[in-house]
C-alpha positions as CSV (number, residue, x, y, z in Angstrom):
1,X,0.0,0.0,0.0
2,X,1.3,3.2,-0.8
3,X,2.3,5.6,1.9
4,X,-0.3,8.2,1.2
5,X,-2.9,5.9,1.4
6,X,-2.0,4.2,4.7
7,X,-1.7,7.8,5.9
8,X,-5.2,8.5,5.2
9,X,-6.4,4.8,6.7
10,X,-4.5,5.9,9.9
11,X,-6.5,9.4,10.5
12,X,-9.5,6.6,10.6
13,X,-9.8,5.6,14.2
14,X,-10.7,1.8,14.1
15,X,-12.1,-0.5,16.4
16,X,-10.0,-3.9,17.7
17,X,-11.8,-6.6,19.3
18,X,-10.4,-8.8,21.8
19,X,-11.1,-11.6,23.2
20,X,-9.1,-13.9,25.9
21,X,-9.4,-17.4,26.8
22,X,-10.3,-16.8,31.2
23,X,-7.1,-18.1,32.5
24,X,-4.3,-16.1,34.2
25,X,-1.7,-17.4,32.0
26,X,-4.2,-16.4,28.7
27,X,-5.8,-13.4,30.5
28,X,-2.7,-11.4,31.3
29,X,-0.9,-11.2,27.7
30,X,-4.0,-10.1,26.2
31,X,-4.5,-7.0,28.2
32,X,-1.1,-6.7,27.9
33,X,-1.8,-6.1,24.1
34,X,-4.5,-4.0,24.6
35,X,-3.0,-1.2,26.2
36,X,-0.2,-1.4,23.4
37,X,-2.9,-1.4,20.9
38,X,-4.4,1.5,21.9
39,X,-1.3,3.6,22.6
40,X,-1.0,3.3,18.8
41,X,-4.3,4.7,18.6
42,X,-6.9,1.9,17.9
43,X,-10.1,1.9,20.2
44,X,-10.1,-1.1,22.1
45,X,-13.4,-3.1,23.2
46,X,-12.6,-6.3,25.0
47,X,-15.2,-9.1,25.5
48,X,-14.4,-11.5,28.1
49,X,-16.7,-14.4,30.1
50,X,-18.2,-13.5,33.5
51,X,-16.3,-16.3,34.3
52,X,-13.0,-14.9,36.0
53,X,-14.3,-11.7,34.7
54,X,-11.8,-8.6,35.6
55,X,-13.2,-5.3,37.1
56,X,-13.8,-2.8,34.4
57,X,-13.1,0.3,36.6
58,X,-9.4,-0.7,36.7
59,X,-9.3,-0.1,32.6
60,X,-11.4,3.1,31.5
61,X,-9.8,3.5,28.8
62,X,-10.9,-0.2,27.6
63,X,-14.7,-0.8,26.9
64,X,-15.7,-4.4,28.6
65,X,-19.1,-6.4,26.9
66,X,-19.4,-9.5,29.0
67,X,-20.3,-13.2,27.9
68,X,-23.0,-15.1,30.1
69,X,-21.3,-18.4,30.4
70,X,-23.3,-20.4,32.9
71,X,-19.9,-21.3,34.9
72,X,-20.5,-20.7,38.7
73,X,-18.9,-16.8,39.7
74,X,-15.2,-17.2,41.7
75,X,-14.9,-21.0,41.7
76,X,-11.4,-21.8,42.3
77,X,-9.9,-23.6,39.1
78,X,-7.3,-26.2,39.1
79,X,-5.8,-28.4,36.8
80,X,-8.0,-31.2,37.4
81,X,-10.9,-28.4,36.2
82,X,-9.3,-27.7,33.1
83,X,-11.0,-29.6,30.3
84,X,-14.5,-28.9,32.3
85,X,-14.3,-25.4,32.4
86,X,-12.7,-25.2,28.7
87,X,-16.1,-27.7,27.5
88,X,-18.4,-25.4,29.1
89,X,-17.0,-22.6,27.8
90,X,-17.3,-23.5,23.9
91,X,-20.7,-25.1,24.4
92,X,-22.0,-21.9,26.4
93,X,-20.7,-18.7,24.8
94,X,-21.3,-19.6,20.8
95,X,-24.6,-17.7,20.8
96,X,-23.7,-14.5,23.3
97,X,-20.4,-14.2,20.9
98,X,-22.5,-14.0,18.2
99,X,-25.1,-11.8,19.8
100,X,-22.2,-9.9,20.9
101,X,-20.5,-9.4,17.4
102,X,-24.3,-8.2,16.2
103,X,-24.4,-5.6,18.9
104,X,-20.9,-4.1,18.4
105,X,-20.7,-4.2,14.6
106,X,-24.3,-2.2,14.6
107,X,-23.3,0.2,16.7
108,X,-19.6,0.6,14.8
109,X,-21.6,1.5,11.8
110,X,-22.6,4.4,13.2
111,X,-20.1,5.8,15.4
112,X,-17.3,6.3,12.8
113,X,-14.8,3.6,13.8
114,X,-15.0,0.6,11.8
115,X,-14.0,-2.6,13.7
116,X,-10.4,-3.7,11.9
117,X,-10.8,-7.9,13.3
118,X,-11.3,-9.8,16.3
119,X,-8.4,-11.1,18.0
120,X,-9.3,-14.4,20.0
121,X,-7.3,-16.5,21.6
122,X,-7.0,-19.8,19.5
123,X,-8.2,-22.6,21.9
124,X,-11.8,-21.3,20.9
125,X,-12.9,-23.2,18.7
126,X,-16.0,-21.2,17.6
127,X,-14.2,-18.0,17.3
128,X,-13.4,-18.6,14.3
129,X,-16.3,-19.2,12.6
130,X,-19.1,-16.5,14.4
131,X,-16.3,-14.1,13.0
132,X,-16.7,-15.3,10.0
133,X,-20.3,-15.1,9.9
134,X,-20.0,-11.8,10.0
135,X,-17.0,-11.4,7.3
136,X,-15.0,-9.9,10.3
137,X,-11.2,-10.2,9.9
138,X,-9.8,-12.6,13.1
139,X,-6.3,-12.9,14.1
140,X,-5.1,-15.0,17.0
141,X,-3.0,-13.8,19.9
142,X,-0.4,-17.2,20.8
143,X,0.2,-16.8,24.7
144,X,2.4,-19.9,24.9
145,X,5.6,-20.7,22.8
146,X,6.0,-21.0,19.1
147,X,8.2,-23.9,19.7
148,X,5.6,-26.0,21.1
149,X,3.3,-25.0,18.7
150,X,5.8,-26.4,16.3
151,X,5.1,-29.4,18.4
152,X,1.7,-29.4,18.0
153,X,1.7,-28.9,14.7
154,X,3.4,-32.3,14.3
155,X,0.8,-34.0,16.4
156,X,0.0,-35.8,13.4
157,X,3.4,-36.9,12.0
158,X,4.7,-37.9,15.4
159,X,1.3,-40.1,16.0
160,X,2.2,-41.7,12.3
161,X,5.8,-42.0,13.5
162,X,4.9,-44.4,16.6
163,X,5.2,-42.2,19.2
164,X,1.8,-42.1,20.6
165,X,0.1,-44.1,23.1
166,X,3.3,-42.8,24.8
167,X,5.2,-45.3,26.5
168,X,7.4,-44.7,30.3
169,X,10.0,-47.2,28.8
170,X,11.0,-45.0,26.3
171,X,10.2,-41.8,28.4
172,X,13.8,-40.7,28.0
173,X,14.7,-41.1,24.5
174,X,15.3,-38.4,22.4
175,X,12.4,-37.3,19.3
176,X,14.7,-36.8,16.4
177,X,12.3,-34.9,14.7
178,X,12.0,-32.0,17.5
179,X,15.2,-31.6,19.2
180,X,15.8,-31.5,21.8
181,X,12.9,-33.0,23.0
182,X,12.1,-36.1,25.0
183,X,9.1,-38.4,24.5
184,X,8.7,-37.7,28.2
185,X,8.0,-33.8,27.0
186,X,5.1,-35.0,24.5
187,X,1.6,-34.5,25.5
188,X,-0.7,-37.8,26.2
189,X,-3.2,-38.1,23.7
190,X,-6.0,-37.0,25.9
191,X,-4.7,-33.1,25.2
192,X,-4.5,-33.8,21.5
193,X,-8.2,-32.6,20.7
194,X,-7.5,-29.2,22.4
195,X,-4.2,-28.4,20.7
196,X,-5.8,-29.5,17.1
197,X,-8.0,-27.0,17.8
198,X,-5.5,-24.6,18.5
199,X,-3.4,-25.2,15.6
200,X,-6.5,-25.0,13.2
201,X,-8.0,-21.9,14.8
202,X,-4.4,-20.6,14.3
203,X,-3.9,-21.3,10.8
204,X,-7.7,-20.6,9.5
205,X,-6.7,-17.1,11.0
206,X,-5.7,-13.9,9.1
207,X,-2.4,-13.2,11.2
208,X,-0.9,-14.3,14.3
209,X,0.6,-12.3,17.2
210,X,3.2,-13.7,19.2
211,X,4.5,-13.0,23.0
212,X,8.1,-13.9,22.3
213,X,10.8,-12.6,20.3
214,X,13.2,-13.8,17.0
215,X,16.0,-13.8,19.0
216,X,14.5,-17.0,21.5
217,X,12.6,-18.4,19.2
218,X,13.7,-17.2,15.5
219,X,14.1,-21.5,14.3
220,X,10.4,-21.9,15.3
221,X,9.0,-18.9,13.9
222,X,10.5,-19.6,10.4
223,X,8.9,-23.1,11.1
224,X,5.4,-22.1,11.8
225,X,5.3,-19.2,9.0
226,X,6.1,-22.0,6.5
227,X,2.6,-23.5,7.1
228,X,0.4,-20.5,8.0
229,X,0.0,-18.0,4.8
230,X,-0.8,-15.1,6.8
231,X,2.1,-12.9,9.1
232,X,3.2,-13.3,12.0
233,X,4.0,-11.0,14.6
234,X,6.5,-11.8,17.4
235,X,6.5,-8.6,19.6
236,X,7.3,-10.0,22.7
237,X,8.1,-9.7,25.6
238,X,4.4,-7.6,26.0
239,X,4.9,-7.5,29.7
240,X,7.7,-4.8,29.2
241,X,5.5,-2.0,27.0
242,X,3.2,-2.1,30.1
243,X,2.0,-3.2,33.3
244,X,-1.6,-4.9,34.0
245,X,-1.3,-6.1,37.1
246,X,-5.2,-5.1,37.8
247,X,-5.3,-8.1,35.0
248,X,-4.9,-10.9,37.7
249,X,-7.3,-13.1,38.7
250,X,-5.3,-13.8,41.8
251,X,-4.5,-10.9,44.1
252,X,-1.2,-11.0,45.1
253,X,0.8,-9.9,48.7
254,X,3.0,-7.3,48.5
255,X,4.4,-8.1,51.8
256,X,6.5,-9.9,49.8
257,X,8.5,-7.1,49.1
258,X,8.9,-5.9,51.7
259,X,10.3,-9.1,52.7
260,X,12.6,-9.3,49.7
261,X,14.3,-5.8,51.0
262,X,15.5,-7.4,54.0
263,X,17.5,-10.3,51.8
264,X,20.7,-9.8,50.3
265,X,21.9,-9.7,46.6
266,X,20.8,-12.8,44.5
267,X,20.2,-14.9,47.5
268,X,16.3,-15.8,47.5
269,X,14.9,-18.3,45.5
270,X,11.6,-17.5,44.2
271,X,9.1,-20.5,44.1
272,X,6.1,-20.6,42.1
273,X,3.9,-23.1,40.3
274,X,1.7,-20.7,38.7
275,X,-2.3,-20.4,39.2
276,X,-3.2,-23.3,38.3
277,X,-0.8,-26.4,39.5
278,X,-2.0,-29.3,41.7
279,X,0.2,-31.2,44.1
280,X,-0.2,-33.8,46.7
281,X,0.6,-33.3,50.8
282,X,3.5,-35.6,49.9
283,X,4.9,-33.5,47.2
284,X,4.5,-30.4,49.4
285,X,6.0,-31.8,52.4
286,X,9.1,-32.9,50.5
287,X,9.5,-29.4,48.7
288,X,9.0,-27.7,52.3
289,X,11.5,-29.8,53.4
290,X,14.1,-29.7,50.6
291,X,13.9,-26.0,50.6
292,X,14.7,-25.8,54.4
293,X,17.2,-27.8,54.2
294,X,19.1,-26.1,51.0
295,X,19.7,-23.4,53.8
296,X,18.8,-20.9,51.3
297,X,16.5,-17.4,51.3
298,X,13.3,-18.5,49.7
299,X,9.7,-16.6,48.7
300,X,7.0,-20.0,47.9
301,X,3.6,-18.9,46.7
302,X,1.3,-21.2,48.4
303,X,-2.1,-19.9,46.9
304,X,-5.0,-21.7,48.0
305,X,-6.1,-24.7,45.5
306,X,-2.7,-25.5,45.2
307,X,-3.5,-29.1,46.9
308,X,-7.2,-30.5,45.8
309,X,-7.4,-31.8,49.5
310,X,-6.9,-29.2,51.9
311,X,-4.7,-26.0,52.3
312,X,-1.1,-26.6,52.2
313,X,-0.1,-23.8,54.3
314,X,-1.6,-25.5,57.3
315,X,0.1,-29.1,56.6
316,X,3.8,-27.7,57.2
317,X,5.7,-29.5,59.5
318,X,5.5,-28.7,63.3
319,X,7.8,-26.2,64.0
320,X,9.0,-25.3,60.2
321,X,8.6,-21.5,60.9
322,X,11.1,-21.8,63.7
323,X,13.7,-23.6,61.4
324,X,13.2,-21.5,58.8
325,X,13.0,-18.3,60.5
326,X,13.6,-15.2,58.6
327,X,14.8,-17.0,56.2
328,X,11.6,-18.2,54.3
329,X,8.4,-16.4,53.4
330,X,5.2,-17.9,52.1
331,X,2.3,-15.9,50.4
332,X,-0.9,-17.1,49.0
333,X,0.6,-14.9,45.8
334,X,3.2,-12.7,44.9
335,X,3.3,-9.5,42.1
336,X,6.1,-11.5,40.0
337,X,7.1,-9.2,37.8
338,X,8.2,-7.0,41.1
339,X,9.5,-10.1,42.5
340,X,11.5,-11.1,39.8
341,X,13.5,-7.9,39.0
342,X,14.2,-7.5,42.9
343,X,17.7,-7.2,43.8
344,X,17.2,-10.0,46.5
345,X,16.1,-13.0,43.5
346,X,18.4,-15.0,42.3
347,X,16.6,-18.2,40.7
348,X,12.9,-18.9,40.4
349,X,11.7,-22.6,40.7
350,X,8.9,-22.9,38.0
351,X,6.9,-24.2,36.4
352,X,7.8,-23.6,33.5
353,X,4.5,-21.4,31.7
354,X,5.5,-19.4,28.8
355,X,4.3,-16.1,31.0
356,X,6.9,-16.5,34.0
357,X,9.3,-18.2,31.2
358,X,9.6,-15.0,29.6
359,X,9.6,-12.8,32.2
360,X,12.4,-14.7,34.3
361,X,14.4,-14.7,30.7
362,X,14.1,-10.7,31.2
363,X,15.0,-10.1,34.4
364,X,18.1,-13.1,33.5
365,X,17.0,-15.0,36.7
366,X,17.6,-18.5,36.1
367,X,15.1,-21.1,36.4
368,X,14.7,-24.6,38.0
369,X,11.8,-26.1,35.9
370,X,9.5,-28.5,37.2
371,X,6.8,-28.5,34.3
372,X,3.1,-29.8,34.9
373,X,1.2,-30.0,32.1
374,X,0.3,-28.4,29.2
375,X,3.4,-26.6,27.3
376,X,5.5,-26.4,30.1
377,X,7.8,-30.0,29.7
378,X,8.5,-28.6,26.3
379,X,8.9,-25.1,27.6
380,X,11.2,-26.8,30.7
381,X,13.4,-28.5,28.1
382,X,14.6,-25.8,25.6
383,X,15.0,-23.8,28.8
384,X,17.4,-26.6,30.1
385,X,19.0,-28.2,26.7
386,X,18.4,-25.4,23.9
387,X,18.9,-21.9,25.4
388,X,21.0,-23.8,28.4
389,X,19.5,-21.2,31.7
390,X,18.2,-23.4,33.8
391,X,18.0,-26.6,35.7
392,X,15.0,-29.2,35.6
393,X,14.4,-31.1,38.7
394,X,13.9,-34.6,38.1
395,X,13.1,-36.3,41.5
396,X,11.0,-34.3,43.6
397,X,12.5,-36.0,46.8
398,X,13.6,-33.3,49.9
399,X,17.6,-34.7,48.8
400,X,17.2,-34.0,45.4
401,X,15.3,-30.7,46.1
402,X,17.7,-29.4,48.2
403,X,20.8,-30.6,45.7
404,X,19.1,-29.3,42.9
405,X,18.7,-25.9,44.7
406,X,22.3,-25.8,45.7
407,X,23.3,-25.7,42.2
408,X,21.0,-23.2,41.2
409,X,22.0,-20.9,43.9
410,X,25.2,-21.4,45.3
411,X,27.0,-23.8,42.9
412,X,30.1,-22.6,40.8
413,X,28.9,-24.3,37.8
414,X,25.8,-22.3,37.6
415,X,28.2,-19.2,36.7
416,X,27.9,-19.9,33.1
417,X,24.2,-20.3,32.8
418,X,23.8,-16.9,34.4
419,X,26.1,-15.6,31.6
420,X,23.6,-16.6,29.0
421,X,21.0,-16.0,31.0
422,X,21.8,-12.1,31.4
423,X,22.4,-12.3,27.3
424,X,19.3,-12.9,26.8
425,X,18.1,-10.5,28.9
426,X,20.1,-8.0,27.3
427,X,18.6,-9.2,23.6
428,X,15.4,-8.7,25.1
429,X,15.4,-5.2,26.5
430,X,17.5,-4.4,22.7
431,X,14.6,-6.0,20.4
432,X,11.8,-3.3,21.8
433,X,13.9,-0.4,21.6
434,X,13.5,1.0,18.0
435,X,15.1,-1.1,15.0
436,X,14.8,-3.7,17.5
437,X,13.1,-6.9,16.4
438,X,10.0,-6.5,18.6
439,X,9.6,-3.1,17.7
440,X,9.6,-3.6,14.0
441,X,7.1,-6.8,14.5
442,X,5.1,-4.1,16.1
443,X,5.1,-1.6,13.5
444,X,4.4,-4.0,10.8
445,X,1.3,-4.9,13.1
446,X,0.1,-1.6,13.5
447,X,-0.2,-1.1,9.4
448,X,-1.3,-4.5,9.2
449,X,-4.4,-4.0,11.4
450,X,-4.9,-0.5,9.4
451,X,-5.1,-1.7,6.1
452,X,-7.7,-4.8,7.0
């Protein structure tokens, strides 16, 4: 398009749609792209389920149009609600979408802004097509990796290749058609449903934006834009254009900080299993234990849901807060973007989600990964055998905790991980900054969603 002519599209203020699957890890990077979208200019109308629905007073300069869902208000969600929640999300909200869609697009052809698309996140699986009902552009935000959407996208291939039912024997043995992944890191064939969804959604799209950038993930960007005719747009990390922490679901402690100021230099190991995460008593007494025992500064989010049978907090050992002293500090959740570029943090135990994978990457804290479910085994192993900054813990025993901590923290051999580590942080503050890799994905998207 000529210059001119995109000139005159931009003195057009247009509409962008957006709207987020209800999970933290989904919810956060798409408000995150709202306010950048609208600090280029475009008017930003966000529609979002009642389910884990966020306060519209903390955004006025978003406008909020909210799905009935028929999912009970502030249930707690866990892992082992996942698929439920997901089901009763795309059987309940095909209708109010569309009657949603009909309501905004009547009202845009009035007010002067014409809606550009709809940006969905791609584990709907009727986005898609009420969009195109209404011959309304859609593009799809990817909150997790675009390496293991590469992964997913060879669901089909690897499945024709043997690998699936996955079996423990060969748990260990390398997929030579991935590297460097494991057959352990493959998801069980239960998922696979889900993540065809995603990859079709994603590739019947018009565009895809990315939370990552070419210089972590340039192999499986080229990979992906092989197969998907449209652009795509890494212009991560999104976190660091703005903050949304009125975004969370979860409401987090700031005595944390406070906390954190009383710690010295890169001493505290930050522990977090993200929102959704479910582990046994047994698992919790053994990480309680091996993180006493490491003798190191540690912050553990112990949010409530965290165990299916009962509240953690109140299961630690008799006496633990006497061992630990000053030394440990447990919250029901943290601000961790705050925690993570504290002076006090130096490693975060994780599991592994592409949100707190990114963010660690930018603050060059270096991780020990103990994945769950979803993307994070695949996220866990290029963190630990591709880009080489962090350690995954194999054996959740209190010995192997506390060993695995030790290198982490105190170990000499860590000193090189940290060096790449703090590279990468470096590439990441460079690729926003104009020229930058990030910035220029950005700029391409702003024209992009101009000329549609």
């Amino acid at each position: 398009m000529e210059g001119e002519e995109m000139s005159q599209l931009r003195k057009v203020r247009r509409k962008i749609l957006l709207f987020p699957l209800p999970l933290q890890g989904h919810v956060i990077p798409m408000f995150n792209l709202a306010n950048i979208l609208h600090s280029k200019g475009f008017s930003i109308i966000l529609i979002h389920t009642r389910y884990n629905s966020p306060d519209p007073t903390h955004f006025p300069h978003l406008t909020f149009h909210f799905l009935e869902d028929g999912l009970p208000q502030n249930s707690r969600l866990t892992s082992n609600d996942l698929t439920t929640v997901l089901s009763a999300i795309q059987s309940n909200c095909v209708q109010p979408l569309q009657d949603c869609l009909s309501q905004i697009l009547s009202a845009a052809a009035t007010d002067q802004e014409p809606v550009a698309c709809l940006i969905s996140d791609p584990m709907y699986s009727f986005a898609g097509s009420v969009a195109q009902s209404f011959n309304l552009p859609r593009m799809v935000l990817r909150t997790g990796g675009m390496s293991a959407f590469v992964l997913y996208d060879s669901l089909p291939m690897l499945r024709q290749n043997g690998y699936f039912p996955l079996q423990v024997a060969k748990f260990d043995e390398p997929v030579p058609e991935l590297p460097p992944l494991k057959v352990k890191d493959l998801p069980p064939e239960v998922q696979h449903g889900i993540l065809a969804t995603t990859v079709k959604e994603t590739k019947n799209s018009q565009g895809v934006i990315c939370n990552t950038l070419e210089e972590l993930e340039d192999y499986a960007i080229a990979t992906v834009q092989q197969s998907i005719p449209y652009p795509i747009f890494p212009i991560g990390p999104m976190h660091k254009y703005s903050q949304t922490s009125a975004a969370s679901i979860l409401q987090p402690d700031h005595t944390s900080l406070s906390w954190l100021n009383t710690q010295p230099p890169k001493t505290v190991l930050y522990v977090s299993f993200g929102s959704i995460a479910v582990i046994s008593e047994t698992e919790f007494l053994e990480m309680a234990w091996g993180l006493a025992n490491s003798r190191q500064p540690f912050l553990w989010v112990v949010r409530p849901g965290l165990s299916k049978d009962s509240e953690l907090s109140e299961m630690l050992p008799v006496g633990y807060s006497q061992i630990v002293g000053e030394r440990g500090k447990i919250v029901k959740w943290a601000p961790q973007l705050e925690v993570l570029s504290h002076p006090a943090v130096g490693g975060f135990w994780t599991h592994c989600g592409w949100n707190s994978t990114v963010e660690s990457i930018c603050e060059g804290v270096p991780m020990l990964c103990l994945p769950f479910f979803a993307d994070q085994a695949i996220n866990a192993r290029h963190i630990c055998d591709n880009w080489k900054i962090g350690l995954r813990l194999e054996k959740k025993t209190r010995e192997n905790i506390e060993s695995a901590i030790t290198k982490l923290m105190a170990d000499g051999d860590s000193a090189e991980m940290r060096i790449r580590i703090t590279a990468f942080k470096e590439k990441a503050k460079l690729c926003l900054q104009k020229d930058g890799s990030s910035y220029e994905s950005l700029e391409r998207l702003t024209n992009y969603l101009t000329s549609l």
